[in-house]
N, C-alpha and C positions, 0 to 999 in steps of 0.2 A: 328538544335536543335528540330524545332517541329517534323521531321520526325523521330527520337529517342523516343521522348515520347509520339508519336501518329502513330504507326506503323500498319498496317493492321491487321497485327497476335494480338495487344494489342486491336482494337477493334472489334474484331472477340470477344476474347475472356472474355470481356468488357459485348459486347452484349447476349452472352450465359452465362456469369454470371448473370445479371440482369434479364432473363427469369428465371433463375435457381430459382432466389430468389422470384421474387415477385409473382410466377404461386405458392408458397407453401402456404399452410392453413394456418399454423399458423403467416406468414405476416398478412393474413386480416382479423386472429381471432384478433391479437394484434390491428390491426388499428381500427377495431369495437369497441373493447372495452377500449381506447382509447379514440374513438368519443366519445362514449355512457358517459364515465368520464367527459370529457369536457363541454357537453352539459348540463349534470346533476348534475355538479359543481354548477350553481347559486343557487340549491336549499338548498345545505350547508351553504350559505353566510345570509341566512334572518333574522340572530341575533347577525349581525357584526356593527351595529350602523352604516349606511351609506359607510359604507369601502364595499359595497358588487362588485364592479366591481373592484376594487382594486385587493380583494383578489381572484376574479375569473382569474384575466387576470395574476396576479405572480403565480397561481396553473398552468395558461394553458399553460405559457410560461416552468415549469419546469416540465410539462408531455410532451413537446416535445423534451427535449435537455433528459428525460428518455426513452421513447420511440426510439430514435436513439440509445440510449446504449443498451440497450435489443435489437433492431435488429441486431444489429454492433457484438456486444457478442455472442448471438447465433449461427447466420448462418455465419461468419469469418468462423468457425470452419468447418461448413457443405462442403460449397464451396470450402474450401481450402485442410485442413486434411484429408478430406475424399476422394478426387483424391489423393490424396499420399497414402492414404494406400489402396485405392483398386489400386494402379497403372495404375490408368487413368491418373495421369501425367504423369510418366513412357513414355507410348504413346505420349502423345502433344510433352516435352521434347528431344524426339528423332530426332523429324521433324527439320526442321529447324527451331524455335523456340529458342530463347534466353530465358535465365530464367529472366533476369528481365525484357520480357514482359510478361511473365506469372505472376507474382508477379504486375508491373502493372496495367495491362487488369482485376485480381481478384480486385486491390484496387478499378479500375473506376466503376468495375458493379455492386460491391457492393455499392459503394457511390451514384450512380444513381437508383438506387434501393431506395435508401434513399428519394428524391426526390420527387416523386408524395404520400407520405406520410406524410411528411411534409407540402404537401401544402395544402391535405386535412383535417390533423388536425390544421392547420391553420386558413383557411377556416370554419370550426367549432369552431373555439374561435373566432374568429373576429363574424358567424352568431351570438354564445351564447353572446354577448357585445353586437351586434345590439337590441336583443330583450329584454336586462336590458335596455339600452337608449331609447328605442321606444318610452317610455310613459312619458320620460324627456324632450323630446326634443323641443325646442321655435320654434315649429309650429304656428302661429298665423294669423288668419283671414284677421286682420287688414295690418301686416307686408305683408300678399301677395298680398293684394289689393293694398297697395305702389306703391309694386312692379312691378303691372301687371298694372297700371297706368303709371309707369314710362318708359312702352314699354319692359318690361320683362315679358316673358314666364313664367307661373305656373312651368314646368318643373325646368325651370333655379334657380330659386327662389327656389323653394323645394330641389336642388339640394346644392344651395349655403348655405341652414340649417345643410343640412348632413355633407357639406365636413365642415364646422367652425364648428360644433355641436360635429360630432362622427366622421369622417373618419383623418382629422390632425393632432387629438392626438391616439385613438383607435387605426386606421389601421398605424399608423407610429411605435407607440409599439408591432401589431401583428408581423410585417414587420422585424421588430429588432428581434423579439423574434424568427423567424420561421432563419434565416440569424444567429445569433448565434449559436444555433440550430443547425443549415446543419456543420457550423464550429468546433463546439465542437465533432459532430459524423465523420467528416472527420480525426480528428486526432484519434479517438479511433478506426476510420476504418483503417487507417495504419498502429496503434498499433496489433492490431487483425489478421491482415491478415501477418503481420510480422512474429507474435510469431504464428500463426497455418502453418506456414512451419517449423517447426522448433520440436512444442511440441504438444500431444495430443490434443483432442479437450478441455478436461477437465482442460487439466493445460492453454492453452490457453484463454477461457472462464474465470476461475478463475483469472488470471493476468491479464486479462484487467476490470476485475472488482475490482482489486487492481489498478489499475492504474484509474478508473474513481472517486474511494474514496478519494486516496488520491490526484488528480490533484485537485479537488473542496475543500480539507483539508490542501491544502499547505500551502498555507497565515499563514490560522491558527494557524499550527504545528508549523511552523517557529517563528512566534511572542510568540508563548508559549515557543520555546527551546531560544529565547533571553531574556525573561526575568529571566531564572535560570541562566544567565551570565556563564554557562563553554563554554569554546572556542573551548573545541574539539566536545559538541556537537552540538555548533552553526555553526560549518565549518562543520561537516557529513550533517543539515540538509540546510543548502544551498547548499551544492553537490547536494544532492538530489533533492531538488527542479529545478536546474538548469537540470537534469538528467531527471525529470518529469513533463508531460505537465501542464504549470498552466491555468486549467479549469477553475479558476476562472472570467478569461476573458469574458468568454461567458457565467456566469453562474449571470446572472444581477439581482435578487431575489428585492433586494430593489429600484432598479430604476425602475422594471416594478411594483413595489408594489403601487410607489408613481408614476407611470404614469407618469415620465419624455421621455424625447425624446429624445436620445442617437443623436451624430453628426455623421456625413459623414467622419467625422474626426479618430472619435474613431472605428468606423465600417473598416474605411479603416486600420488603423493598428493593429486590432482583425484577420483582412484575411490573413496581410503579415505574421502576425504571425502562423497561423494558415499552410501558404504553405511553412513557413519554416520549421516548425518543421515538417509536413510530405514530405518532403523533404529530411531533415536528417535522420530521420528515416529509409525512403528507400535509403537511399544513405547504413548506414549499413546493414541491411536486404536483399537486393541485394548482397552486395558484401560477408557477409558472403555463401547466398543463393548457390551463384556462385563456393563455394567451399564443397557444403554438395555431400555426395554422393545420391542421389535418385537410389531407387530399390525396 
């Protein structure tokens, strides 16, 4: 089994995807300015009545789960549609080369592409939190003199402010938010790379930006089409929904708002979900892939 979805040819072609993507400008215009938002987020917040780390850390967490859409949207299409129609797959395809590791290898190097991006916008919401807490924090003269009486290191001591002060709750919410995140862009990257074998760049781009609207409006739509109580529209929009990924999984707006700490629990079955549905996904996308003609 893992020699099926780990084939030579898949991380061949895994790894010249993921050069493909991240050596392009406009990855590290977007990541820049990205950062540059993140960082320059607390200065919005200084007339939020003490909500200001609050509402920096639900902005930073939903600049990365958009930041993975707008990369995932874009370049799907670069990477994928565009060897199809200059018939640079054509070539691959011919070798011996299976298409659904060409459809694989595209999905992994895209999603890993993903990767060192998110952990530097991460890393800059978790710095921009450090330096709102810096001047909060129960440093105290007296508590290190305790401590350093009690045969504790200054180090250890300053160390044990940070981690109960800011890093327990802070870095376990960045932590959450950057891991949803990678999950929610994983499924839009199987949607993407699916539908850009298949449809232009333009209608592929466009449909998965229908599909990122409506995955994060499902709840929604669904609760609004039952309370109008017809039954044929309440059965269309639970088709649908079960048809379309529910983003809202990953898309946690008020638990990073109020700086709860998501479980191990709930992370672990946000993943499965997450590798099932791009799973299914490619299980159809493959097999139709397997019967298109490429020329």
């Amino acid at each position: 089994m893992t020699h099926i979805l780990c084939t030579p040819a898949m991380r061949t072609i895994a790894a010249t995807t993921y050069g493909e993507v991240v050596r392009r400008p406009l990855y590290f215009i977007l990541l820049g300015t990205f950062s540059a938002g993140l960082f320059l987020s607390k200065f919005l917040t200084l007339f939020s009545f003490y909500q200001e780390m609050n509402l920096v850390r639900e902005m930073g967490v939903a600049t990365l789960i958009f930041w993975g859409f707008i990369i995932t949207a874009v370049l799907s299409g670069v990477v994928v549609t565009q060897e199809l129609e200059d018939r640079t797959a054509v070539t691959l395809l011919s070798k011996p080369l299976r298409r659904h590791e060409f459809l694989l290898g595209k999905f992994a190097g895209l999603l890993l592409s993903l990767v060192p991006g998110l952990l530097i916008l991460g890393c800059v919401l978790l710095l921009t939190l450090w330096t709102m807490a810096l001047p909060h924090l129960p440093f105290r003269d007296a508590d290190l003199m305790r401590d350093v009486d009690g045969g504790a290191s200054p180090f250890a001591s300053t160390w044990s402010v940070v981690w109960h002060a800011f890093l327990r709750t802070q870095g376990s919410s960045v932590f959450s938010g950057v891991l949803l995140a990678f999950l929610n862009a994983a499924i839009l990257a199987a949607v993407a790379v699916s539908l850009s074998a298949f449809f232009p760049v333009v209608v592929s781009v466009s449909a998965t930006a229908f599909v990122f609207v409506l995955g994060n409006l499902s709840g929604y739509m669904l609760a609004s089409l039952e309370r109008l109580g017809w039954p044929a529209l309440d059965f269309a929009g639970r088709l649908v929904s079960y048809l379309l990924p529910n983003l809202g999984y990953f898309n946690l707006q008020s638990h990073f708002s109020e700086g709860t700490i998501l479980s191990i629990r709930y992370l672990g079955l946000a993943s499965l979900y997450a590798v099932l549905y791009v799973g299914a996904v490619f299980l159809v996308a493959c097999s139709l892939f397997e019967k298109r003609e490429v020329r």
